[in-house]
C-alpha positions in Angstrom: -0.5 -28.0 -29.1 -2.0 -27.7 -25.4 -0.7 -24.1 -23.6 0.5 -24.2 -20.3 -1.3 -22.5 -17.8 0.0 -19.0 -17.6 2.2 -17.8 -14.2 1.0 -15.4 -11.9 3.8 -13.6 -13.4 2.4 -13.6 -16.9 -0.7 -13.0 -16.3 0.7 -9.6 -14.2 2.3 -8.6 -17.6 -0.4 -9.5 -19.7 -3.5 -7.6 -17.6 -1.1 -4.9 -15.9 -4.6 -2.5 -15.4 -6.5 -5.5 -13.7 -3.3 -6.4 -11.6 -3.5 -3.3 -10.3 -6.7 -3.0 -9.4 -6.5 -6.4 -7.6 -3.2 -5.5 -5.5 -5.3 -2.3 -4.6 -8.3 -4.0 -3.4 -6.3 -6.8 -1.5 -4.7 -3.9 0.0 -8.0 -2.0 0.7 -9.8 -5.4 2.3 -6.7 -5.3 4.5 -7.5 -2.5 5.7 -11.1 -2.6 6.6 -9.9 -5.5 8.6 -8.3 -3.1 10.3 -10.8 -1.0 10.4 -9.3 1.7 8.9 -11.5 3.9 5.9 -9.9 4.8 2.9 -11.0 6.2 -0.3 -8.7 5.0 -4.0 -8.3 7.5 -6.8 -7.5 6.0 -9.7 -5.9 7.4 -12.4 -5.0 6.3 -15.8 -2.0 4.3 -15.0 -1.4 4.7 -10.9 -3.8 4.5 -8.0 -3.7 6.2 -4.6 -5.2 5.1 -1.1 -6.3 8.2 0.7 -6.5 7.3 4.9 -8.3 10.0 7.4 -6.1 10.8 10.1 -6.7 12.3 13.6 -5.4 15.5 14.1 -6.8 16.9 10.8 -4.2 15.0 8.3 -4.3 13.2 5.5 -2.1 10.4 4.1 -1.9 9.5 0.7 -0.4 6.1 -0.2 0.8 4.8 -3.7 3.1 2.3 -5.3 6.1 3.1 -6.0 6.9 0.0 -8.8 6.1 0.6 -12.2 5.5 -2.4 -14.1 4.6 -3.8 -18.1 2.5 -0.9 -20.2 4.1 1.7 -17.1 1.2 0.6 -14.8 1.9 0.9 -11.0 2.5 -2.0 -9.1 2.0 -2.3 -4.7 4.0 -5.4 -4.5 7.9 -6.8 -5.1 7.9 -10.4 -5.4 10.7 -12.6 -4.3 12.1 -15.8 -3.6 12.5 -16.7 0.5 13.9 -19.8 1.7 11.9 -21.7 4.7 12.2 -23.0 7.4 10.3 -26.3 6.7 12.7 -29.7 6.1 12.4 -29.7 2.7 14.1 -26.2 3.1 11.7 -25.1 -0.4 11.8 -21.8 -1.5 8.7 -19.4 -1.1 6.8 -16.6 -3.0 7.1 -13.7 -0.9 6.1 -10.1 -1.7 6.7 -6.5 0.3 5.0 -2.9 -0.7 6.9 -0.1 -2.1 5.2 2.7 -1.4 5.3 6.4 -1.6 3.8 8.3 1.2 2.3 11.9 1.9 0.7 13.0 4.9 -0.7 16.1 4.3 -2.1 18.7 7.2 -5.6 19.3 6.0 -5.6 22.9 7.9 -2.3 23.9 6.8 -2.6 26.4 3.8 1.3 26.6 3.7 2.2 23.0 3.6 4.7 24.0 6.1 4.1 20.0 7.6 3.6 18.3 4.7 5.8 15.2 4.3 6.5 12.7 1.8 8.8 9.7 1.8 8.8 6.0 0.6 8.9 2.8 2.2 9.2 -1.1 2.3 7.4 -3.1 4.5 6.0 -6.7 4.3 2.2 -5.4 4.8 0.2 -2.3 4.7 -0.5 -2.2 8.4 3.4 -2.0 9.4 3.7 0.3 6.6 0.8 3.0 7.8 2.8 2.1 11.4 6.0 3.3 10.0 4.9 6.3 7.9 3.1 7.5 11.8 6.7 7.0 12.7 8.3 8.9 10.0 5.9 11.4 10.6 6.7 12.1 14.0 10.3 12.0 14.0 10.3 14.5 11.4 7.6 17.0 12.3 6.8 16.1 16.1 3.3 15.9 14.7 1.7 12.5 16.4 -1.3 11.3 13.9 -3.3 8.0 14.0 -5.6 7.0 11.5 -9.3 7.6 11.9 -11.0 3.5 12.9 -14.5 3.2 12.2 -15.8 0.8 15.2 -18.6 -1.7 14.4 -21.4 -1.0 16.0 -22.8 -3.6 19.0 -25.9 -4.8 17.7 
């Protein structure tokens, strides 16, 4: 008897290490569209994106989802109806994420935050966690761009 062909869904719960190593490098190339440089840290179950911010900060992004086997997952799926005529339900996903911003010069941690959020892409989501950032510290931080060189 002939298998049908697995869902995305299976296959997440099947391969939950190479899931998550393909919703963090979706996540990366979106953001060296960006033009924003990050470096991942893997560890045995989770993964965090590290992003250079301007003034001397750090943040430090990672899913909040946990998923089969306990890996980490970046993105909640869901059902969305559309607009179009037929009125057919899409697949839809958001990022839970936990976020740190860290103050690289500060030995006391005394502006160190951490919160989570849930946005639709990683780009809104780094825009919201400068947000958060300033509303609780004051502190205004942007992430460092790298800028392509004219040739």
């Amino acid at each position: 008897m002939w298998r049908e062909t697995p869902s995305p869904s299976d296959l997440r719960d099947t391969f939950p290490d190479l899931a998550m190593i393909l919703e963090t490098d979706y996540l990366k190339n979106d953001l060296q569209k960006l033009g924003i440089q990050n470096l991942r840290r893997i560890r045995s179950k989770s993964v965090t994106l590290e992003i250079p911010m301007h003034p001397h900060h750090l943040m430090r992004i990672s899913p909040v989802d946990k998923g089969a086997q306990g890996y980490s997952e970046w993105m909640t799926w869901y059902w969305q109806s559309s607009e179009d005529e037929e009125g057919t339900p899409q697949l839809q996903y958001s990022i839970r994420a936990h976020v740190e911003v860290v103050d690289v010069e500060d030995r006391e941690s005394e502006h160190n935050v951490s919160f989570t959020l849930h946005n639709d892409d990683i780009e809104s989501l780094i825009k919201n966690a400068i947000t958060g950032m300033r509303h609780m510290t004051g502190i205004k931080i942007k992430p460092v761009i790298l800028r392509k060189r004219a040739s």
